[in-house]
Phi, psi and omega in degrees: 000145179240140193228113198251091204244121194249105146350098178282168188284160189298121205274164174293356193267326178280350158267023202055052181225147169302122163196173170300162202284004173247079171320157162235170224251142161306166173278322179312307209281006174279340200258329159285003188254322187299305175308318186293328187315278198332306180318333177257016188298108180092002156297138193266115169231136198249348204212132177238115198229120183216130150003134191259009175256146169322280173347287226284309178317327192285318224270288169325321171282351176274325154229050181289306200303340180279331182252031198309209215349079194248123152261136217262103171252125179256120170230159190253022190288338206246039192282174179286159158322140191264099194271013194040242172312355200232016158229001184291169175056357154084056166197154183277082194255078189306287119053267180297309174325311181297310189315308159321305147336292173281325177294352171230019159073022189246138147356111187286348188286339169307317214278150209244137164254140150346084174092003169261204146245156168273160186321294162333277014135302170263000152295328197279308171317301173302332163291286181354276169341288161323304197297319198276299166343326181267336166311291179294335154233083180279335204231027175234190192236129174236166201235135170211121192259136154199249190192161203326297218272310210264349149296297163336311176293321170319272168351301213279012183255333148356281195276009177050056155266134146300126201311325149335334174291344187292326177311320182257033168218131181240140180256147211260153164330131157070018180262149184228137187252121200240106183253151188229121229224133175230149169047061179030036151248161172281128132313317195185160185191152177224134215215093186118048168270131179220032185286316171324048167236304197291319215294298160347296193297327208285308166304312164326298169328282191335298186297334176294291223277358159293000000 
């Protein structure tokens, strides 16, 4: 299996701007989403799997004309982490999240928010997911647009990392991570590619100075 796991492009929640927790994508993240379409141009994806939030649906639609008739599963299995009260009021508020945490003495990877999940909690999802993705397309190329926490997660249950590993890693806007994958071992993986974004710009360029 070749397993293509896609970042969606930047929400407005991901510039700091007030909006609902189902973010719609920035003008930067639209133009990163245009770029990202190319990157998959002439690609064989035989199975596509996306998010049911706006970002990630937006993020997809930019690169459907390049992979058309791909069939599509919109599932809420692969939504971002749920931060409940601490994603309210129209800000992601890691700040209090932590804080909060720590004043009860709990793990942060533990710790449960109000109407949320804990980091656990969305790791064990994101393992799910993975077993039935590699069950179900052992011999194919899957496409999967989803977020940061819940991509990030996939990877480390992938490579039978602890949900602790996350810390010292991030997957970037608009990026894309490619695992190669037999029986549920990783062969090889490449992980945070966001060269289509510089390539984008470079091609852009070009065309101005005509």
């Amino acid at each position: 299996m070749k397993l293509y796991l896609v970042r969606h492009a930047k929400s407005k929640r991901n510039a700091h701007i007030a909006s609902s927790i189902d973010a719609p994508l920035t003008e930067d993240g639209k133009e990163q989403a245009r770029r990202l379409g190319v990157r998959f141009k002439g690609m064989k994806i035989d199975r596509i799997y996306c998010s049911t939030l706006i970002r990630a649906k937006d993020t997809l639609n930019e690169i459907l004309p390049y992979i058309p008739r791909v069939p599509v599963v919109y599932t809420n299995k692969i939504i971002e982490h749920l931060m409940g009260v601490y994603g309210e009021n129209g800000i992601d508020d890691w700040g209090l999240y932590i804080a909060e945490a720590h004043k009860k003495n709990i793990p942060f990877h533990l710790f449960r928010p109000p109407k949320g999940e804990s980091l656990l909690d969305t790791y064990k999802r994101a393992g799910s997911f993975y077993r039935e993705l590699v069950k179900r397309h052992p011999n194919e190329n899957v496409l999967v647009v989803a977020h940061g926490i819940f991509l990030l997660d996939v990877i480390l249950n992938a490579l039978h990392l602890d949900v602790t590993e996350g810390r010292y890693y991030s997957l970037s806007n608009a990026s894309v991570s490619k695992l190669m994958i037999n029986k549920d071992k990783v062969n090889s993986f490449h992980i945070n590619d966001f060269q289509h974004l510089i390539l984008g710009g470079m091609k852009r360029q070009r065309k101005e100075l005509k």
